[in-house]
C-alpha positions as CSV (number, residue, x, y, z in Angstrom):
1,X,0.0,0.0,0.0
2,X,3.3,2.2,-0.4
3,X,4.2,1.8,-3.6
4,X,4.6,5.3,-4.5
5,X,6.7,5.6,-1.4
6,X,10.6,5.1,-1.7
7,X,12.4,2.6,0.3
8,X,13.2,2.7,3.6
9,X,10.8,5.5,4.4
10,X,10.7,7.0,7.7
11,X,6.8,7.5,8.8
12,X,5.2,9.7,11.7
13,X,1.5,8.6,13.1
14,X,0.5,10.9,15.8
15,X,-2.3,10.3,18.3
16,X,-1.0,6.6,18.0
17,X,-1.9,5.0,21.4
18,X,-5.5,3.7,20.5
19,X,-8.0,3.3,17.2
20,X,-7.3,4.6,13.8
21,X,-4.0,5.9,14.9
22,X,-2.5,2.2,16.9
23,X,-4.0,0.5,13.5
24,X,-1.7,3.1,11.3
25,X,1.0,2.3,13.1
26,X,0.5,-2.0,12.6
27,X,-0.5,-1.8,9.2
28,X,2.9,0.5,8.6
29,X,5.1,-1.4,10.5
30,X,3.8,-4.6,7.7
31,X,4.4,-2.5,4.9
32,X,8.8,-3.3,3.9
33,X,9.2,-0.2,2.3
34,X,8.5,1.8,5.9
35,X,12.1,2.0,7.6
36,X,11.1,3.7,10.7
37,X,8.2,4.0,12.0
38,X,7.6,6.8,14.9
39,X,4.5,6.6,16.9
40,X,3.8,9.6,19.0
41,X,1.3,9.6,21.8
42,X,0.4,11.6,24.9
43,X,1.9,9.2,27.3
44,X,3.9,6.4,26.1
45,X,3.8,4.5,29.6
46,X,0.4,4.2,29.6
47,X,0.0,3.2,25.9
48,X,0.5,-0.9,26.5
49,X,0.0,-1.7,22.9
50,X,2.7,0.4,21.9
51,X,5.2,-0.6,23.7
52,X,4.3,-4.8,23.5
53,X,4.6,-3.6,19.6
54,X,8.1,-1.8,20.2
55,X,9.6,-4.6,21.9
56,X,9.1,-6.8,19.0
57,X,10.0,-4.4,15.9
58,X,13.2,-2.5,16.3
59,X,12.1,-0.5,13.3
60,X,9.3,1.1,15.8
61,X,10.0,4.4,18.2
62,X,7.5,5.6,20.2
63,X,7.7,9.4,21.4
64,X,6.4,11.7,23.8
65,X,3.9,14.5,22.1
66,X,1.2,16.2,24.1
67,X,-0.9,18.1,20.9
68,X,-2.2,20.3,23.1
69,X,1.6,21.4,24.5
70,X,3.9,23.5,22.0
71,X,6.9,22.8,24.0
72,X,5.9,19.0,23.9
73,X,5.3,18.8,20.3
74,X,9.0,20.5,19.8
75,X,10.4,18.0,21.9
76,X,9.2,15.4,19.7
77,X,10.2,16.9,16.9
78,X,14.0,17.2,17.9
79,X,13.9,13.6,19.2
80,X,12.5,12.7,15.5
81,X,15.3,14.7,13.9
82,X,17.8,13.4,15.8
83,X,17.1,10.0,14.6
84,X,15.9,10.7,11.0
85,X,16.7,14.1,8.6
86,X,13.7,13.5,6.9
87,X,9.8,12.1,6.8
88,X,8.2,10.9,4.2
89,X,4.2,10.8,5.4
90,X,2.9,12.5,8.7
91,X,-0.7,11.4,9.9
92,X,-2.3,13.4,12.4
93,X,-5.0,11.1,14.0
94,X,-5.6,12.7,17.8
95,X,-8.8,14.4,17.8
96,X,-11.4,14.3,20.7
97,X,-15.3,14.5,20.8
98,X,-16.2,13.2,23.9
99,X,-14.7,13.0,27.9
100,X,-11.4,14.0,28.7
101,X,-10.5,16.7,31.6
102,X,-13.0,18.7,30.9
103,X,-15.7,16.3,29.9
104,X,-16.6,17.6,26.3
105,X,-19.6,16.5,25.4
106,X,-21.6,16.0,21.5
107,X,-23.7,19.0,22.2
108,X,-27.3,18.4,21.1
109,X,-28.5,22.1,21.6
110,X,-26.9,25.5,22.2
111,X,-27.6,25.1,26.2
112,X,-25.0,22.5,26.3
113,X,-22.0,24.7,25.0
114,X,-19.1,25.1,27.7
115,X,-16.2,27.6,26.9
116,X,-13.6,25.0,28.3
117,X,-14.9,22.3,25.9
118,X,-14.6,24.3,23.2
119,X,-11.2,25.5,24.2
120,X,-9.8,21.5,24.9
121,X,-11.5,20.2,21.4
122,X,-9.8,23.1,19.4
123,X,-6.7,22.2,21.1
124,X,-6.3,18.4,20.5
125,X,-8.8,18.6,16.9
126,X,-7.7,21.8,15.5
127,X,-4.1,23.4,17.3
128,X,-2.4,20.1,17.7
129,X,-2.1,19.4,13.9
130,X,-1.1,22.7,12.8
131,X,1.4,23.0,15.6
132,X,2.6,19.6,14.3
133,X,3.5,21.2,10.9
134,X,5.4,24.1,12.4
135,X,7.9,22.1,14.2
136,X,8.3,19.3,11.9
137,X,8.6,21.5,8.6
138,X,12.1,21.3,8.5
139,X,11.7,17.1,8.0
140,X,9.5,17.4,5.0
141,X,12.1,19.8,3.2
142,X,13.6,17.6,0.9
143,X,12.8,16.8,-2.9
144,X,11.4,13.4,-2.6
145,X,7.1,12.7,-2.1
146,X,6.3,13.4,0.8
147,X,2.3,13.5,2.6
148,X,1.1,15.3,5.6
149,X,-3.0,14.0,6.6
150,X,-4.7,14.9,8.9
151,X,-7.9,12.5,10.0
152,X,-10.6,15.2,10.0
153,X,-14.2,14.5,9.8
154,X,-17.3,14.6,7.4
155,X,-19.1,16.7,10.2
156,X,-16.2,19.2,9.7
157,X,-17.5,20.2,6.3
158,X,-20.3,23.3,6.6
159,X,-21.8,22.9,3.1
160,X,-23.1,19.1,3.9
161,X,-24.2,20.1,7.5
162,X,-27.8,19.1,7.6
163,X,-27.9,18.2,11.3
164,X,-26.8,20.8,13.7
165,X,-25.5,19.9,17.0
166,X,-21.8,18.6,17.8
167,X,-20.9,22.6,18.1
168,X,-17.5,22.0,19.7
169,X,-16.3,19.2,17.6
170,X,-17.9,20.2,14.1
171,X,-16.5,24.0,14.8
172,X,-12.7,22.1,15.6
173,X,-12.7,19.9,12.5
174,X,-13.9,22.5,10.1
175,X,-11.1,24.9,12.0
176,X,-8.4,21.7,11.3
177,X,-9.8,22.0,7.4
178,X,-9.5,25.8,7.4
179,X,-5.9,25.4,8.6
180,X,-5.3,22.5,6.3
181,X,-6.1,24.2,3.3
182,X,-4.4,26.9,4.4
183,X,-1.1,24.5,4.9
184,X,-1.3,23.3,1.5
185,X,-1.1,26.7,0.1
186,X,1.6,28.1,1.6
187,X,3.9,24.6,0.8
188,X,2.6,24.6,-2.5
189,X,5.0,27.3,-2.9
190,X,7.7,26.6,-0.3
191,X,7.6,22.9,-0.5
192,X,6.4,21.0,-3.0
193,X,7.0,17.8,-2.6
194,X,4.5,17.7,-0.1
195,X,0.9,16.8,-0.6
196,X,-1.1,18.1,2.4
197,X,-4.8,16.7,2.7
198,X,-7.5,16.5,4.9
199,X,-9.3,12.5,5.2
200,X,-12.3,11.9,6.8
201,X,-12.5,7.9,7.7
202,X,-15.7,7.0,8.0
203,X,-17.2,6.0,11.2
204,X,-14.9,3.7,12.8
205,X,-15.6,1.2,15.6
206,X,-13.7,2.9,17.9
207,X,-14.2,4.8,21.6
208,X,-14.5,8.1,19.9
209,X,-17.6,6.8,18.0
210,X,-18.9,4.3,20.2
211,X,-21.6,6.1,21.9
212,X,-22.9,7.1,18.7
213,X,-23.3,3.7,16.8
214,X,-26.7,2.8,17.1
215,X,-27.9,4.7,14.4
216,X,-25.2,3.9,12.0
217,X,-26.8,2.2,8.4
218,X,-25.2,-1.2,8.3
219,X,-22.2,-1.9,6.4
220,X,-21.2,1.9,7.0
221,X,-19.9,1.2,10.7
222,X,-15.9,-0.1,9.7
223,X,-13.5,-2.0,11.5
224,X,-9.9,0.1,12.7
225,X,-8.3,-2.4,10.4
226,X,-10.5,-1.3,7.1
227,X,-10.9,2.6,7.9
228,X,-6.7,2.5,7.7
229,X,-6.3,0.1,4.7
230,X,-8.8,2.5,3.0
231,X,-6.4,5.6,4.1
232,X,-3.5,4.6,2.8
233,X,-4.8,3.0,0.1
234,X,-5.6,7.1,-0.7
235,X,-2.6,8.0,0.5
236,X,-0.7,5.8,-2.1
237,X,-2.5,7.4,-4.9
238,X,-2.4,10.9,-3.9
239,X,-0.5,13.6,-6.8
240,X,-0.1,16.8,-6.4
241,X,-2.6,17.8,-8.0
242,X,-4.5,16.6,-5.0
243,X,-2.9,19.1,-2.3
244,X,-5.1,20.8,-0.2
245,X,-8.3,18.4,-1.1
246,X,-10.6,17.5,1.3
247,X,-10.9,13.6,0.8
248,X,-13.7,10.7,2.3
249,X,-12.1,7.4,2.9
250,X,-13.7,6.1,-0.6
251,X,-11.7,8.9,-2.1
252,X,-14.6,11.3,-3.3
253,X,-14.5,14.8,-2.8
254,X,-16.4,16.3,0.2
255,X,-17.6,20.1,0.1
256,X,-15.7,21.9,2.5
């Protein structure tokens, strides 16, 4: 599924301790033409799977990044450099729309709106990713292909909102697209290797979706494993003249 990769690639997946982003990291640790593989999570300790992962493929480094902590996120970016000079596919998969700290919540009316929610799902959904491109710029600048996705969501598009609700995480995911689109841009001219792209998965059996299931038509509810084989099947294909696209896991366009 990374054929149009070189060899020995080195690939970044962060938000990698659980769901889409743990199943990036398996299904790119498979792939022979991935050379390093750095998973970066909020706390690697606590991320089990990670580490039982790491101890069998030395190919596999887990790091330290907090999206919602600038200084964290340019941590991991020096430990990355320091063991790489360059990347050749970043995926952003953290993203919140329930629980946490301060117990975000799928807003079904304007009554339920917090400030602080707001604040903590534009950090993790919308901040973290962008801040993720600042510091680890300097990795993508070299001449081969190169991708930078970021997992958004169908609910972050405003021209197919037909339901309402979800104020905190539909307003962070169509911020993410606004900054995404904005990215690709800017390193259309500065770098232009990189193909920068937004991908919304699908819904995914995973604890971000889980409360919100029962309503989902059948066959539309996917496994980790399929929403990521579906990804980078994408990612493989992806040109240029795809840069700044907003993309749905079947690979049609969605309105932004």
């Amino acid at each position: 599924m990374l054929s149009s990769f070189p060899d020995d690639s080195s690939v970044l997946v962060q938000g990698a301790s659980r769901g889409i982003g743990l199943e990036f990291v398996r299904q790119l640790l498979a792939e022979s033409r991935a050379g390093r593989v750095f998973a970066c999570c909020r706390t690697p300790a606590a991320a089990r799977e990670l580490a039982a992962l790491s101890a069998q493929e030395p190919r596999l480094r887990v790091v330290a990044l907090d999206a919602t902590d600038e200084h964290s996120i340019a941590r991991a970016a020096d430990q990355v450099a320091a063991a790489t000079d360059r990347l050749q596919l970043i995926v952003n998969c953290a993203g919140v729309l329930h629980g946490g700290p301060t117990a975000i919540t799928a807003e079904k009316r304007l009554a339920d709106v917090r400030a602080g929610a707001l604040a903590a799902s534009f950090a993790v959904n919308a901040l973290g990713p962008l801040l993720v491109a600042k510091h680890f710029e300097r990795l993508l600048a070299h001449r081969e292909r190169a991708v930078f996705a970021n997992i958004s969501a169908r609910v972050g598009s405003i021209g197919d909102n037909r339901l309402g609700g979800w104020y905190a995480y539909r307003g962070a995911k169509a911020a993410q697209n606004m900054f995404t689109k904005t990215l690709a841009i800017e390193w259309a001219r500065s770098r232009r290797n990189v193909i920068c792209v937004a991908l919304h998965p699908g819904t995914t059996d995973t604890d971000l979706s889980r409360p919100f299931q029962a309503n989902v038509p059948a066959g539309k509810l996917f496994t980790p494993e399929r929403t990521v084989r579906q990804l980078l099947e994408i990612i493989d294909r992806l040109t240029p003249a795809d840069t700044g696209r907003f993309l749905a896991w079947d690979g049609g366009g969605i309105p932004w």
